[in-house]
C-alpha positions in Angstrom: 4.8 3.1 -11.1 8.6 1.9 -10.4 11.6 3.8 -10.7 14.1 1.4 -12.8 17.3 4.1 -13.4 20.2 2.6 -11.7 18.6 -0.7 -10.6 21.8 -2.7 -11.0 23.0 -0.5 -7.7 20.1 -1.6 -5.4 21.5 -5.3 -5.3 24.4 -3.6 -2.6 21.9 -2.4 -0.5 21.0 -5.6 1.1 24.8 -5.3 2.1 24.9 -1.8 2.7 22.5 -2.1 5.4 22.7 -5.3 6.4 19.2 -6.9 5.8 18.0 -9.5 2.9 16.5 -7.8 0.0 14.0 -9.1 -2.4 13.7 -8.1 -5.8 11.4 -9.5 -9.0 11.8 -8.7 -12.4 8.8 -6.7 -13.8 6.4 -8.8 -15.9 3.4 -6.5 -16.0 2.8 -2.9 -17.7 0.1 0.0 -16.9 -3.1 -1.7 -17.7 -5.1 -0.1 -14.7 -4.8 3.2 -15.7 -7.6 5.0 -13.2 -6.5 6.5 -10.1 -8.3 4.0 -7.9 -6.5 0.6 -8.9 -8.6 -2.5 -8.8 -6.9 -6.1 -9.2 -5.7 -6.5 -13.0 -3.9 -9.5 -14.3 -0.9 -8.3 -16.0 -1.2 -5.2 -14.3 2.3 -4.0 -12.8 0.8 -3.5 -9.3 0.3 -7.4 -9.7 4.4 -7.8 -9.3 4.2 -5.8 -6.2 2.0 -8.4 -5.2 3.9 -11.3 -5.7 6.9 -10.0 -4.4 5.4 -8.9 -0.9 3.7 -12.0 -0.7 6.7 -13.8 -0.7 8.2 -11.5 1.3 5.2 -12.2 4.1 5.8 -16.2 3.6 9.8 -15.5 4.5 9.4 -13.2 6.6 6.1 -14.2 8.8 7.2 -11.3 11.5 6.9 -8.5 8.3 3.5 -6.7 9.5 4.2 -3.3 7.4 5.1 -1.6 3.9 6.6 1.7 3.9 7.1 4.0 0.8 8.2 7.5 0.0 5.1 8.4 -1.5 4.5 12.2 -1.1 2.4 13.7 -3.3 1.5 10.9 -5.6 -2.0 9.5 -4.8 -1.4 7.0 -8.1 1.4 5.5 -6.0 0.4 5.5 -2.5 -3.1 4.4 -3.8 -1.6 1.0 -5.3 0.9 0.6 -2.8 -2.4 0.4 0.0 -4.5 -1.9 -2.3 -1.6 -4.4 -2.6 -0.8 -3.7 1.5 -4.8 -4.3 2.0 -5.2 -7.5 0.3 -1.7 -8.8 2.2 -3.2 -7.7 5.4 -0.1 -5.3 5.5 -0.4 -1.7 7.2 1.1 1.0 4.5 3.3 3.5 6.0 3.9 6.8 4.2 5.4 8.9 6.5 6.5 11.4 3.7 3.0 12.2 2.4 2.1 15.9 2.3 5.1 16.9 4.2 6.7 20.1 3.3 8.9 19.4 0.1 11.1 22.2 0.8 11.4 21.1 4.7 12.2 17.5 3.4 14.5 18.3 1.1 16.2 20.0 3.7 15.8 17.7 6.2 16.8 14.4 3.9 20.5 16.6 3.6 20.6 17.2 7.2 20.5 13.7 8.2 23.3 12.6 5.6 21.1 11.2 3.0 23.3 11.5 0.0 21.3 11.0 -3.2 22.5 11.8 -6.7 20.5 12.8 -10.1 20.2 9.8 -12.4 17.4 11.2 -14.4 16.1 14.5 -14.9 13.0 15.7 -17.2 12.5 19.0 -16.4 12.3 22.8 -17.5 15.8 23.9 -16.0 17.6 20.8 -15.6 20.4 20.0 -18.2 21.5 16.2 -18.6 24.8 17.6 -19.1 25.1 19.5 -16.5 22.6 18.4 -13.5 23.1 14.3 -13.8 25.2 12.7 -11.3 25.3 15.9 -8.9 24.1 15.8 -5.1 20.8 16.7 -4.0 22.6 19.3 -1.5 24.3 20.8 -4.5 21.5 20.9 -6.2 19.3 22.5 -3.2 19.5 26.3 -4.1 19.1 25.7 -7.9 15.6 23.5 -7.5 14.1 26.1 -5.0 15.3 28.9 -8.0 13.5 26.6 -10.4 11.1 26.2 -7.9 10.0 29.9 -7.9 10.6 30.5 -11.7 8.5 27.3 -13.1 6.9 25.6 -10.2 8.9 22.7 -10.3 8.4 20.1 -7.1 11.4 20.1 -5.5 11.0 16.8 -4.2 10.9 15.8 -7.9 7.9 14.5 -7.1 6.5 15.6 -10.1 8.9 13.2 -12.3 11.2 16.4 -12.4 14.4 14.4 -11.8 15.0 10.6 -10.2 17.8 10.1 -7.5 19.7 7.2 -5.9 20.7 7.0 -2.7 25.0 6.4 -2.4 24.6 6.7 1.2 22.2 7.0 4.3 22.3 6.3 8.1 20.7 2.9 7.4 23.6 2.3 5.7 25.3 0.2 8.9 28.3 -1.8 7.0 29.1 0.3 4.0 28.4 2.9 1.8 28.4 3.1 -2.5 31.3 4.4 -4.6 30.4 5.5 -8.1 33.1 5.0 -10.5 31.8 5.5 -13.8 29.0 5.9 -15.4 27.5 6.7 -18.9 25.1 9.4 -19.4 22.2 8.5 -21.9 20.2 11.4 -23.5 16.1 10.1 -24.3 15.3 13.2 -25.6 17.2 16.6 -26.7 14.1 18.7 -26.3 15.1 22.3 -26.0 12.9 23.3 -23.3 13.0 20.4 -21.1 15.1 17.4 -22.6 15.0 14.1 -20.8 18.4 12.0 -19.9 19.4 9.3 -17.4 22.5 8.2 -15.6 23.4 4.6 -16.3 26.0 3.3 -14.0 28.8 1.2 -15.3 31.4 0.7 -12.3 30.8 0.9 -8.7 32.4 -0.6 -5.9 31.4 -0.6 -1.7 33.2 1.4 0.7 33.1 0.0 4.4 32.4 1.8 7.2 34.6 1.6 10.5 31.4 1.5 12.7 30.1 -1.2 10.8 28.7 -4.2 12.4 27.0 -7.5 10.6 24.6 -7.9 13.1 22.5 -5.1 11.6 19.3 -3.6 13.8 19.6 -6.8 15.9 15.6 -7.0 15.5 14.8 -9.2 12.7 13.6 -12.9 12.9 15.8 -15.9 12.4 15.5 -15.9 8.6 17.0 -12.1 8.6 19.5 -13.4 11.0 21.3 -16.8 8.9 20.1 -14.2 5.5 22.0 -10.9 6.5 23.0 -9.1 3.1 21.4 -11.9 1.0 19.5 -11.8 -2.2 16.2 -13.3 -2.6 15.2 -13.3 -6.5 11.1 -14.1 -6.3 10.9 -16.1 -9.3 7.6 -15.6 -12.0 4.6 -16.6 -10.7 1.0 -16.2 -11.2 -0.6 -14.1 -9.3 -3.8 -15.4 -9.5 -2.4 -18.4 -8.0 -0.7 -16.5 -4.9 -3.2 -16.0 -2.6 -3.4 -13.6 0.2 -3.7 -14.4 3.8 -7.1 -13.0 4.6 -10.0 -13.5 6.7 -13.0 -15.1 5.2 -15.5 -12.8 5.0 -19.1 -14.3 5.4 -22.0 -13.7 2.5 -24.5 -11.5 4.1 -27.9 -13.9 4.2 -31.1 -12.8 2.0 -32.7 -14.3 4.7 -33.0 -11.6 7.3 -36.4 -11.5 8.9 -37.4 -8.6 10.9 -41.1 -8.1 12.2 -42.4 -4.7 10.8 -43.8 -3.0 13.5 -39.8 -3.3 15.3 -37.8 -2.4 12.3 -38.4 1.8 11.9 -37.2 4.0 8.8 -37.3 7.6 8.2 -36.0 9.5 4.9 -35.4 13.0 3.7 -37.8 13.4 0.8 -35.1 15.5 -1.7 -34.8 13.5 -4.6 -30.9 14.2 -5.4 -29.7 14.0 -2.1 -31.5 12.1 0.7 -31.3 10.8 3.8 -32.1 7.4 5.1 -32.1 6.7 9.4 -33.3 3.1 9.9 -33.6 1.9 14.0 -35.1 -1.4 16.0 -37.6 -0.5 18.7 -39.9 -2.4 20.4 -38.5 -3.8 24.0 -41.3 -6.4 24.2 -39.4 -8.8 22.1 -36.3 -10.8 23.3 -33.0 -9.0 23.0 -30.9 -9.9 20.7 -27.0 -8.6 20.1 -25.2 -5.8 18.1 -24.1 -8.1 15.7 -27.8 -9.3 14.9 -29.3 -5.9 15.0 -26.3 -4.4 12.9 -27.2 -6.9 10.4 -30.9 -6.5 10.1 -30.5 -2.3 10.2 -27.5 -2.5 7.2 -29.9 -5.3 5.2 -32.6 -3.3 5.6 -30.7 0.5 4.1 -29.3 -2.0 1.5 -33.2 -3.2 0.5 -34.0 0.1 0.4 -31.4 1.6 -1.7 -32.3 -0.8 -4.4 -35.6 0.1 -4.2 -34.3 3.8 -5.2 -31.9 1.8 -8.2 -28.9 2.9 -5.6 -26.1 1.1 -4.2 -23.5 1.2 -1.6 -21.6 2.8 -3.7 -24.1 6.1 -4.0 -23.6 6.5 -0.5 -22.0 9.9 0.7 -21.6 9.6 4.6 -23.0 7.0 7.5 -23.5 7.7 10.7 -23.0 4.4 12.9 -24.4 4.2 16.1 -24.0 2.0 18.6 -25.4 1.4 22.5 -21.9 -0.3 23.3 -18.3 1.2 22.2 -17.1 -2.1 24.0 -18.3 -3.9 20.7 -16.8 -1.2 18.6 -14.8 -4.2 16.8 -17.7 -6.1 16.5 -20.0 -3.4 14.8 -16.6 -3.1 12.3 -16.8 -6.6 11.3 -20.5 -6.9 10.8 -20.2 -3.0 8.8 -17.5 -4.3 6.5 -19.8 -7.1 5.6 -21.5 -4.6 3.8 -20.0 -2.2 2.6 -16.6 -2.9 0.9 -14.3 -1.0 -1.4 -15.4 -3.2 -4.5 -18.7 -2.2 -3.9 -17.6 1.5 -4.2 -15.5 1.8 -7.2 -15.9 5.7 -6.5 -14.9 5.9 -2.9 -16.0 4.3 0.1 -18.6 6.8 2.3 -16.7 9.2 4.9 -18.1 8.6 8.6 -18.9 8.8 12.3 -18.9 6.2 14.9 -20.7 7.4 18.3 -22.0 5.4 21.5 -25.5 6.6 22.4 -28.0 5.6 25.1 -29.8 3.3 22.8 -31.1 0.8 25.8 -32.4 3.8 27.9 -34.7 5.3 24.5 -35.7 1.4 24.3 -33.9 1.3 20.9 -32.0 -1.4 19.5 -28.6 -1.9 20.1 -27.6 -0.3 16.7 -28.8 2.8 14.4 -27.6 4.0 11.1 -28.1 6.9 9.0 -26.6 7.1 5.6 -26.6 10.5 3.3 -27.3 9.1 -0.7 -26.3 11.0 -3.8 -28.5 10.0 -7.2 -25.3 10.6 -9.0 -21.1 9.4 -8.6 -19.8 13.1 -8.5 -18.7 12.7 -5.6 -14.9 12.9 -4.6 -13.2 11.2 -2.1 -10.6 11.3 -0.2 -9.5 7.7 1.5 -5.7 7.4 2.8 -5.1 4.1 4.2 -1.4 4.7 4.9 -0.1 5.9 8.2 1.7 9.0 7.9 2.5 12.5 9.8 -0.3 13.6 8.1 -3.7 13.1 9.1 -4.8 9.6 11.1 -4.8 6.7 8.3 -8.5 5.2 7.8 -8.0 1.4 7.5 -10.5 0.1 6.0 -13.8 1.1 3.9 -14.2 4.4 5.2 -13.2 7.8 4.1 -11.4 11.2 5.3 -14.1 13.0 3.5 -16.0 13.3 0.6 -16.9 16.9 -1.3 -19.9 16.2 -3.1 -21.8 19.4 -4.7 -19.9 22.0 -3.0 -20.0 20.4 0.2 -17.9 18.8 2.0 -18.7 15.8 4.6 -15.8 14.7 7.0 -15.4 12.1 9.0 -15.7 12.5 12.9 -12.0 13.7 13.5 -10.8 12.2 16.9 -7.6 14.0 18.7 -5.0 11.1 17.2 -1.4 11.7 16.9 -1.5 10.8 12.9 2.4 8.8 13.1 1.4 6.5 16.0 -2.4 6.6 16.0 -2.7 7.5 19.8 -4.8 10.1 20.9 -2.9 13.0 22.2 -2.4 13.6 26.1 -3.2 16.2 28.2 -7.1 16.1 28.2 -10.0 16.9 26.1 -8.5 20.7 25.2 -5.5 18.7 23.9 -7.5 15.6 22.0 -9.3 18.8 20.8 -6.5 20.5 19.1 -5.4 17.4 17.6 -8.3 16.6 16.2 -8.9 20.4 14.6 -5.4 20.1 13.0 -6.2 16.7 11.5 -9.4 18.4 10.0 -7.6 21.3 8.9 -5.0 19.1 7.2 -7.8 17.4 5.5 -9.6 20.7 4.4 -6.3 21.7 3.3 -6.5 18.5 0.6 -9.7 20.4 -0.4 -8.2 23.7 -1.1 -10.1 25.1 2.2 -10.3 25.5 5.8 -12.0 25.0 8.6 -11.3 28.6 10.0 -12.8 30.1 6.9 -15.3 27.5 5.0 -17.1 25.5 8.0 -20.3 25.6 8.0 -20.9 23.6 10.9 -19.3 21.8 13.9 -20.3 19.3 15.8 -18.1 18.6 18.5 -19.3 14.9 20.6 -18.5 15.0 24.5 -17.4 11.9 26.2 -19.3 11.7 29.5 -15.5 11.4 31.0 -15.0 14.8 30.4 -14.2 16.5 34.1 -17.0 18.9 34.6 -14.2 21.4 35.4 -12.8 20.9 31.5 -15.8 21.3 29.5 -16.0 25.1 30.1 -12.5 25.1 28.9 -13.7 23.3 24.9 -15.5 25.8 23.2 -12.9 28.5 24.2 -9.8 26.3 22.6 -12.0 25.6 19.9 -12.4 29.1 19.1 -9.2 30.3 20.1 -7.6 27.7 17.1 -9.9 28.8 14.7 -9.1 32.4 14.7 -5.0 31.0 14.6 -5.2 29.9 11.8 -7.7 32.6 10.0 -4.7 34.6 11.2 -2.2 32.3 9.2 -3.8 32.8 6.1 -3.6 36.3 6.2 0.2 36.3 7.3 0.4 34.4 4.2 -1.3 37.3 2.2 -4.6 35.1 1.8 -8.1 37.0 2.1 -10.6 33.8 1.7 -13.6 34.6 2.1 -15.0 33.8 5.9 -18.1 32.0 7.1 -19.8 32.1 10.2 -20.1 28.2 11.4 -22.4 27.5 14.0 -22.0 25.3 16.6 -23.6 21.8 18.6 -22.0 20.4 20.9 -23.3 16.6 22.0 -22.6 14.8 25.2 -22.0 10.3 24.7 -21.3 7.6 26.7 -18.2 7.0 24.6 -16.3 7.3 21.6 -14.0 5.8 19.5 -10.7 4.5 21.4 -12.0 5.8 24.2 -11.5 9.3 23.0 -13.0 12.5 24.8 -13.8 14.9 22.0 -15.1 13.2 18.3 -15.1 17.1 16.1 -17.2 16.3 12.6 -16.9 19.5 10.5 -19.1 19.8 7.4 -17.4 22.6 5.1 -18.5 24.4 1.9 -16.0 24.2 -1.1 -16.9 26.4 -3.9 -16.2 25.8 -7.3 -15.1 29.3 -8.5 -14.3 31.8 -6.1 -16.8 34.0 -8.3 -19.6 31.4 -6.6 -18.3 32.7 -2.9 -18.6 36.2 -3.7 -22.4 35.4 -4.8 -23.3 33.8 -1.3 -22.7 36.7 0.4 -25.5 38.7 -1.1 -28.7 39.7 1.0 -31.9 37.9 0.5 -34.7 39.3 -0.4 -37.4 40.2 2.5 -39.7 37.1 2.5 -42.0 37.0 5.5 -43.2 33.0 6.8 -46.9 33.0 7.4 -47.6 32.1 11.5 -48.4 28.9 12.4 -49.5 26.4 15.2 -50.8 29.6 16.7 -47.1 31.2 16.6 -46.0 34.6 16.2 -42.5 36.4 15.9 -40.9 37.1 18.8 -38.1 39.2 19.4 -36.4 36.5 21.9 -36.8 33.6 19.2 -34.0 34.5 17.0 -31.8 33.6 20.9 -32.6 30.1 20.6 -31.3 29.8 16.4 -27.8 29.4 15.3 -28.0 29.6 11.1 -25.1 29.7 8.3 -27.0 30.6 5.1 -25.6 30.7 2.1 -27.3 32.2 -0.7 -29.5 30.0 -3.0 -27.2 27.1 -1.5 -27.3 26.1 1.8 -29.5 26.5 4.9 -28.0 25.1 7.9 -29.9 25.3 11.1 -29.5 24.6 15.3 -32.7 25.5 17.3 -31.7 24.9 20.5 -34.8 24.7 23.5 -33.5 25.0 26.5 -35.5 25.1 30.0 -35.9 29.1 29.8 -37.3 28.6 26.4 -39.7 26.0 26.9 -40.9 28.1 30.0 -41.7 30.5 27.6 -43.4 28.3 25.0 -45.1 26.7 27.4 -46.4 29.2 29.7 -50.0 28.0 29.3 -49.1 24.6 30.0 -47.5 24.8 33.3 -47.3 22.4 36.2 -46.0 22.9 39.5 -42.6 21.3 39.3 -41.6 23.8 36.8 -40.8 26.1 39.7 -39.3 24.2 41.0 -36.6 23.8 38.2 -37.1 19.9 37.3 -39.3 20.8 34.3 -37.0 18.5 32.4 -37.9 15.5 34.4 -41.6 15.9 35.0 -42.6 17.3 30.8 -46.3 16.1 30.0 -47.3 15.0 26.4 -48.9 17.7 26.3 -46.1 20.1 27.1 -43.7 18.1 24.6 -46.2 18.1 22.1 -46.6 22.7 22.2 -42.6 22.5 22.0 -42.5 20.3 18.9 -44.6 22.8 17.4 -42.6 25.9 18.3 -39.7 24.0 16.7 -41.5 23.5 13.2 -42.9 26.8 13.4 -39.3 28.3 14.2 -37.7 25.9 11.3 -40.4 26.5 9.1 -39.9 30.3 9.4 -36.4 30.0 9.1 -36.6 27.7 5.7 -39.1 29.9 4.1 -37.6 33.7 4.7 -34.4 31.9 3.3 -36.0 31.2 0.2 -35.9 27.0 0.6 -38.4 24.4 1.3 -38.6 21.6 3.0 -38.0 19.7 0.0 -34.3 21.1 -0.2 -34.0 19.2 3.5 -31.0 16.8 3.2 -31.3 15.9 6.9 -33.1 16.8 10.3 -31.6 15.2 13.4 -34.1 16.0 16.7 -31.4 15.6 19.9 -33.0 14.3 22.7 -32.4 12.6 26.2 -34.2 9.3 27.3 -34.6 11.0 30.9 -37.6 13.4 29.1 -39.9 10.6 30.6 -41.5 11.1 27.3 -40.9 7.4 25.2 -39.4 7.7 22.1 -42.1 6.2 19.8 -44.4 9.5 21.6 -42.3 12.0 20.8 -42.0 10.7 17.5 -45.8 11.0 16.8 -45.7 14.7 18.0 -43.2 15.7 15.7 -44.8 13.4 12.9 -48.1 15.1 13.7 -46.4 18.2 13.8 -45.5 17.8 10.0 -49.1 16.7 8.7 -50.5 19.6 10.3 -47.4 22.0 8.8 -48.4 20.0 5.5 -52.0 21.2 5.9 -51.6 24.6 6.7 -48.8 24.7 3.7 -51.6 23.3 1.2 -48.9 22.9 -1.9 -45.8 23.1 0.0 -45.9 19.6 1.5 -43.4 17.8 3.4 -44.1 14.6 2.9 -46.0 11.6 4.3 -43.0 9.7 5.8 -40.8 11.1 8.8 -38.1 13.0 6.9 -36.5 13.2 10.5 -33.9 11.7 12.7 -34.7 11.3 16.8 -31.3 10.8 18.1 -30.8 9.8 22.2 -28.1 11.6 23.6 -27.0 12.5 27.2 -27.4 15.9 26.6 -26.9 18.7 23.5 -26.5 22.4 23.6 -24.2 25.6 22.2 -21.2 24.8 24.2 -19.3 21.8 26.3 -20.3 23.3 29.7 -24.2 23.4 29.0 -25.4 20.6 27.0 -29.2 20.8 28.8 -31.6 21.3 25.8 -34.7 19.3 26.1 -34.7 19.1 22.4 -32.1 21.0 20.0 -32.3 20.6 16.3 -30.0 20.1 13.4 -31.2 21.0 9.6 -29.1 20.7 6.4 -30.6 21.9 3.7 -29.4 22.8 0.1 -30.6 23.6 -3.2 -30.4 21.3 -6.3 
């Protein structure tokens, strides 16, 4: 975990750059040895501990850790556990950066750094110890290209300390002498260290004792001091945190207002859970937060599951206002100690839960019977990607697919979202999910399956034409990088669903939630591309092909795999499905506003029949559904719990005409409100569009 070569030098930095410096003698060892580190006495992490904690009782003002951590996610995963329980933020403004570019780049700014231990295939104690990194430049990148090496020595290739630097105010380090110790003489790659044994401090004209000028009053009566933290027991040092309150088993709920639907695959399900009923007495986000994430938790027990079986939530809420609020009461619940295998990935939207006389919260959550899952959760703020504080997730790549988190347009290094618009938010938020995928060993230009992009109603009218085109236009970028890079991945066809919200996230405009197919082998790619079979759905509801069907379907299949679905019904369709069914104001072009029961219920139908024809020529079943989200907006004038029976009815009849091939008794479908959902930004009008997932076991 620690780098201890030429320790007895750091004691002169506190000089050098004229700030205190704290330092602690190691007491613990490597007892934790999994990659996600969980508090363990005696543990080496537990000296981190101790020493930032009396750092934070110094040093009150200290709000932040930063470390060079680039590729190691042993290190920066320790480092954000210890900064988590301090309330600290992690900084790791290095991670996946370029190591050729910050090689370069720590030489062009005047870092000078020399060898004190390398361990490498290439590197000779005799010859490579004690030499600059800028001397040393051409031969890494040559050992880079013959063996691999990181030349970063991130890898434990070779270990530096740093002589000079520009935070190096008052003084810089002399070396003069030192002893060079070999630990191993292995002929391939033998191990040795530099041990200094005489050093002295050269001072710098410009210098100036006042250092940065920005420190508190300790820093400024402690410039260039030592502080040695003394042993003591961690379990005795407590961190400042917030109490977090027990979640009551006491939750009461009446049944008919507390609603739950689930996907009925047994591996892979999905659970939506809502409040309706606007007869009884409102009550707040907090309280209906609660009772929805007690009532997900009662029923994953019920299926021997846990929080930590959970692959993705969706989290909605009818206030972004309260976003902090909803945080609070979420974190309640679901914790990182409850997920020894990674906290779930999410999405946090505002929808128009009042107007669909909903609660004022609605979750789904995607389960897993299994902990294959594999997630990817960086806490630390870097250059990288935007840091998730707190129990949620990047992404997580469970069984070939991979589930990211909504991706808003923020500038990863200072966590703002990006100026210029929603085209500009937009890029930003595609790089930050390419950056992800790229953790993955994919793309989103090449291995997305689907996008949803969420509109902010504070989009101009004028930009949204402008979304889908920048959207596009970056995608085929960087399809073209790979192949400048002599890459020929194999490409998907995504498909596309744009939904308009009140609000998002930090007031963002564009929220971009990629879901992404990772195969194993590229053997396993090859194989989806093969044609299916001719299978031919039996008509239904009185249905039968049309030609101009196939203009309301978006699909990505993927060959005894995936089945991923957007049925979009628009007013020209419905006019068309419902031509038997028409009322005057249909002329008129206010169909939207003036749709009977009777109207809505011929349109659920068409969209069973066109999803069941769609499932079934694919080879799947409904039983492969992971989820079904219906879009809808509140202004249909047809309630919620209505439209819910048609589809519901919808399903029993499907399940009657099927005879074996049931779907199951309860709803295995999500009504979402939105303020509108279509194919693009500028045209988000369906009356209903929706969104399958479905895969095989």
């Amino acid at each position: 975990m620690y780098q201890t070569v030429g320790h007895q030098i750091i004691v002169s930095y506190a000089e050098c750059m004229g700030v205190p410096l704290f330092r602690r003698r190691i007491q613990g060892s490597t007892r934790h040895q999994k990659l996600s580190y969980q508090t363990t006495t005696g543990d080496e992490v537990e000296d981190m501990f101790v020493l930032l904690n009396e750092v934070k009782k110094q040093i009150p003002s200290v709000a932040a850790v930063s470390s060079g951590a680039i590729a190691s996610d042993y290190q920066r995963l320790r480092v954000e556990s210890v900064c988590s329980r301090l309330g600290l933020v992690s900084l790791a403004y290095l991670w996946k950066q370029d190591q050729s570019s910050l090689l370069q780049e720590m030489i062009t700014n005047g870092i000078m750094a020399i060898t004190v231990k390398v361990a490498a295939m290439g590197l000779d104690p005799a010859k490579h110890l004690g030499k600059e990194i800028a001397f040393l430049k051409p031969y890494l990148h040559k050992l880079k290209d013959l063996y691999g090496i990181n030349v970063c020595g991130e890898g434990g290739e070779y270990e530096t300390l740093t002589l000079d630097c520009p935070l190096f105010h008052n003084a810089r380090i002399v070396l003069d002498d030192f002893q060079v110790v070999l630990h191993s003489s292995d002929s391939i790659a033998p191990v040795g260290v530099l041990h200094p044994l005489k050093f002295h401090l050269e001072r710098k004209a410009s210098s100036s004792s006042g250092g940065s000028g920005k420190t508190d009053d300790l820093c400024q009566e402690n410039m260039s001091s030592v502080f040695e933290v003394q042993d003591e027991d961690p379990q005795e040092c407590k961190a400042p945190s917030k109490a977090v309150p027990e979640v009551s088993d006491s939750v009461e709920v009446s049944s008919n207002r507390l609603h739950l639907s689930r996907s009925e695959k047994d591996n892979i399900f999905s659970i939506c859970c809502w409040l309706q009923d606007p007869s009884e007495p409102s009550t707040g986000l907090q309280e209906d937060l609660t009772l929805i994430l007690r009532q997900i938790e009662l029923q994953l027990l019920g299926c021997g599951f846990g929080w930590e079986h959970v692959l993705y939530i969706h989290l909605y809420i009818s206030d972004m206002n309260q976003f902090a609020l909803a945080n609070e009461t979420y974190v309640r619940f679901i914790t990182q100690d409850k997920c020894p295998f990674g906290v779930p990935s999410r999405s946090t939207i505002e929808l128009p839960l009042i107007q669909a006389s909903l609660g004022k919260a609605y979750i789904e959550v995607l389960v897993a019977n299994d902990h294959s899952k594999r997630v990817l959760h960086v806490q630390s703020i870097s250059c990288w990607a935007p840091s998730c504080i707190g129990p949620y997730s990047q992404a997580t790549l469970h069984k070939e697919v991979l589930h990211m988190a909504g991706q808003l347009g923020l500038n990863p290094p200072i966590m703002t979202l990006s100026g210029g618009g929603p085209t500009a938010e937009l890029e930003q938020a595609l790089q930050n999910s390419e950056a992800i995928a790229e953790c993955f060993n994919c793309s989103i230009s090449t291995s997305a399956i689907l996008f949803v992009v969420y509109c902010s109603k504070n989009i101009p009218s004028d930009d949204r034409p402008k979304i889908h085109d920048k959207l596009d236009k970056f995608l085929k970028q960087i399809k073209l990088s790979h192949l400048d890079k002599g890459s020929k991945p194999e490409v998907l066809d995504p498909i596309f669903l744009y939904v308009l919200v009140p609000d998002l996230p930090k007031r963002a405009l564009v929220e971009v939630k990629p879901i992404l197919y990772v195969p194993e082998t590229s053997e396993t790619t090859k194989e989806t591309l093969l044609d299916l079979p001719s299978i031919r759905a039996p008509s239904c509801y009185g249905f039968e092909p049309a030609d101009w069907h196939d203009s309301c379907i978006q699909k990505c299949i993927i060959h005894g795999k995936i089945c991923a679905v957007v049925l979009s019904i628009t007013s020209a369709v419905a006019l068309k499905v419902c031509s038997d069914h028409l009322n005057a104001d249909w002329s008129n072009g206010t169909l939207k506003n003036s749709l009977t029961e009777a109207q809505m219920k011929r349109i659920s139908r068409f969209c069973i029949y066109l999803l069941h024809k769609i499932v079934i020529e694919n080879d799947f079943s409904w039983k492969d559904a992971m989820s079904l989200r219906l879009y809808f907006q509140p202004n249909l004038h047809v309630p919620f719990e209505t439209l819910s029976g048609l589809f519901t009815d919808a399903f029993n009849e499907l399940d009657q005409m099927m005879g074996n091939d049931k779907v199951g008794g309860k709803p295995i479908f999500n009504l979402v409100p939105v303020l509108g959902s279509g194919r693009s930004a500028a045209c988000t009008e369906d009356i209903i569009t929706c969104e399958l997932f479905a895969r095989k076991s």
